[in-house]
C-alpha positions as CSV (number, residue, x, y, z in Angstrom):
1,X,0.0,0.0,0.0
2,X,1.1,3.6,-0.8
3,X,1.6,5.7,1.9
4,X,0.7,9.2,1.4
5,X,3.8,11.9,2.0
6,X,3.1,14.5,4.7
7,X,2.8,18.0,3.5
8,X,0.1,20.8,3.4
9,X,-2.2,18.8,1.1
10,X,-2.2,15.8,2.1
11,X,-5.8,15.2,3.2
12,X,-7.6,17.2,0.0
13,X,-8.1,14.7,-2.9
14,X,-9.0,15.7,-6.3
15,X,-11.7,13.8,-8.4
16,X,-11.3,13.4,-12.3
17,X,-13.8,12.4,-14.5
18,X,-17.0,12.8,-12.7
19,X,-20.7,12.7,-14.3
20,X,-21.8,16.3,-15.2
21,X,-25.0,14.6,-13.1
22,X,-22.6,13.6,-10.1
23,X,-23.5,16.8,-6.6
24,X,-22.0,17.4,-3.8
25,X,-24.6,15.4,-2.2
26,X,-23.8,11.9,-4.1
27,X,-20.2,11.9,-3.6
28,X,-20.4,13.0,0.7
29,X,-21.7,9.2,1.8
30,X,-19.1,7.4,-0.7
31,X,-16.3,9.4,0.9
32,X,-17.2,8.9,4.4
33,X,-17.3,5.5,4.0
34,X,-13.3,6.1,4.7
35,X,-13.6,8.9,7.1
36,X,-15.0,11.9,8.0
37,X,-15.2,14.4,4.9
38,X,-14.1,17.9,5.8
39,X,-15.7,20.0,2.5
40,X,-16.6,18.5,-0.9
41,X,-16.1,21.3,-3.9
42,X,-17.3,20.7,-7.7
43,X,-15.6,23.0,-10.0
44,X,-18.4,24.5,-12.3
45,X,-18.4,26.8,-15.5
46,X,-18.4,30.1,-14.4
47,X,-20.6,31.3,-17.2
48,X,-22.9,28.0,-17.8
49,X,-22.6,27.1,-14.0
50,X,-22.8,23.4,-15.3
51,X,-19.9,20.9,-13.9
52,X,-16.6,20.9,-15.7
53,X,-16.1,17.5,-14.7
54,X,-14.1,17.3,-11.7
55,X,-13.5,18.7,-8.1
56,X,-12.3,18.1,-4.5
57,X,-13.0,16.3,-1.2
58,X,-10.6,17.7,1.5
59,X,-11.0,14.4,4.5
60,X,-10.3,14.9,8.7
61,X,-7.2,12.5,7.8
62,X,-4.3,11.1,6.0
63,X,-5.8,7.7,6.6
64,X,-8.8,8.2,5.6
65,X,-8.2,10.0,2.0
66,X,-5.4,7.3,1.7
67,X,-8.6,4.9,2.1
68,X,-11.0,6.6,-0.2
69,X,-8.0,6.6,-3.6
70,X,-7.6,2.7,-2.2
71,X,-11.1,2.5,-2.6
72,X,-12.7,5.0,-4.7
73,X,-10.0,5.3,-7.9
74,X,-11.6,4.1,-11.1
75,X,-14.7,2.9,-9.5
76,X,-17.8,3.3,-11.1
77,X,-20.2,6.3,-10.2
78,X,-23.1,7.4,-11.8
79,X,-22.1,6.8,-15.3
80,X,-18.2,6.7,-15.3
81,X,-15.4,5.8,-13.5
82,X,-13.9,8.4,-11.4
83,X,-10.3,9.5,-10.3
84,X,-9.7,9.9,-7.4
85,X,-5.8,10.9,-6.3
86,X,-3.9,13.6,-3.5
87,X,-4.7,16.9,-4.9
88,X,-1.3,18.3,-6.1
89,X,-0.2,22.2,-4.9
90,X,-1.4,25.0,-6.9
91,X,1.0,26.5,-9.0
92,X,0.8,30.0,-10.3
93,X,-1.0,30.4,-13.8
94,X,-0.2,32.9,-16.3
95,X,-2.5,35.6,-17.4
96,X,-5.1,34.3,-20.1
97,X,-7.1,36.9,-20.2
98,X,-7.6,39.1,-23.5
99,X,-6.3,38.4,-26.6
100,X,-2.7,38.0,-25.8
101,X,-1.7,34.8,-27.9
102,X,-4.4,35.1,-29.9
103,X,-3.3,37.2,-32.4
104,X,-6.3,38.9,-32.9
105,X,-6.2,41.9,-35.1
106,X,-2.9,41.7,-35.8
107,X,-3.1,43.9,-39.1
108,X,-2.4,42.9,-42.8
109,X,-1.4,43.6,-46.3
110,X,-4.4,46.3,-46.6
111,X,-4.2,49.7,-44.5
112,X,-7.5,52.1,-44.5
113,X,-7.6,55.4,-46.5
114,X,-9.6,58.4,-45.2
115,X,-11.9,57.8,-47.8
116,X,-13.4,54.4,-46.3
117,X,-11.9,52.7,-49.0
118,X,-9.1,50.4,-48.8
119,X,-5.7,50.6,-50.7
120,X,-2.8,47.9,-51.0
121,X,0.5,49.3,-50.0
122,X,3.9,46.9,-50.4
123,X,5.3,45.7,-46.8
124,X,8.5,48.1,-47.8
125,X,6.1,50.9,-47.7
126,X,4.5,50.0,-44.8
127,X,4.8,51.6,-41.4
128,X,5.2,49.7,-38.0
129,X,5.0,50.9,-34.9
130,X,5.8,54.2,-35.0
């Protein structure tokens, strides 16, 4: 058996692959089966508020989240099976906001006259950034 290392996480679990039907509600009695659960979280679309598929159960103990991925990983609920493992530190994300990377409007072989009309200009002609 796999003993769980001791650090700041070691009682929060994450869960992969759950139902979009799967609450809160199901998954508290098939954790406590291993111990007392301390919070259960399913992360949800902030604009659609539906399930994105996975989440958290934080237990009281080691033990007992070392019970529930001994007993819980790639067992069947609702209508998949689920992954369960130690919830791994957060790390910090870069920005992904806006349209950096995106490339959007990034400008092309056509500039726009005064007159609403468009005109082709040759790239040795053209004028960038300044």
């Amino acid at each position: 058996m796999k003993k769980i290392q001791h650090g700041v996480n070691m009682k929060k679990l994450f869960i992969g692959n759950l139902s979009w039907k799967a609450t809160e509600e199901i998954l508290k009695p098939l954790f406590e089966q291993y111990g007392s659960v301390s919070s259960i979280k399913i992360i949800v679309d902030q604009y659609t508020g539906k399930s994105k598929g996975f989440g958290f159960v934080e237990m009281e103990t080691a033990e007992g989240a070392e019970g529930a991925i001994q007993g819980l990983n790639d067992k069947p609920v609702l209508d998949r099976n689920i992954r369960v493992s130690l919830a791994q530190e957060r790390t910090d994300r870069p920005d992904r906001g806006g349209a950096a990377g995106g490339g959007y409007n990034r400008g092309g072989g056509r500039e726009q006259r005064g007159d609403g009309q468009r005109s082709f200009r040759p790239r040795s002609e053209r004028s960038f950034g300044g």
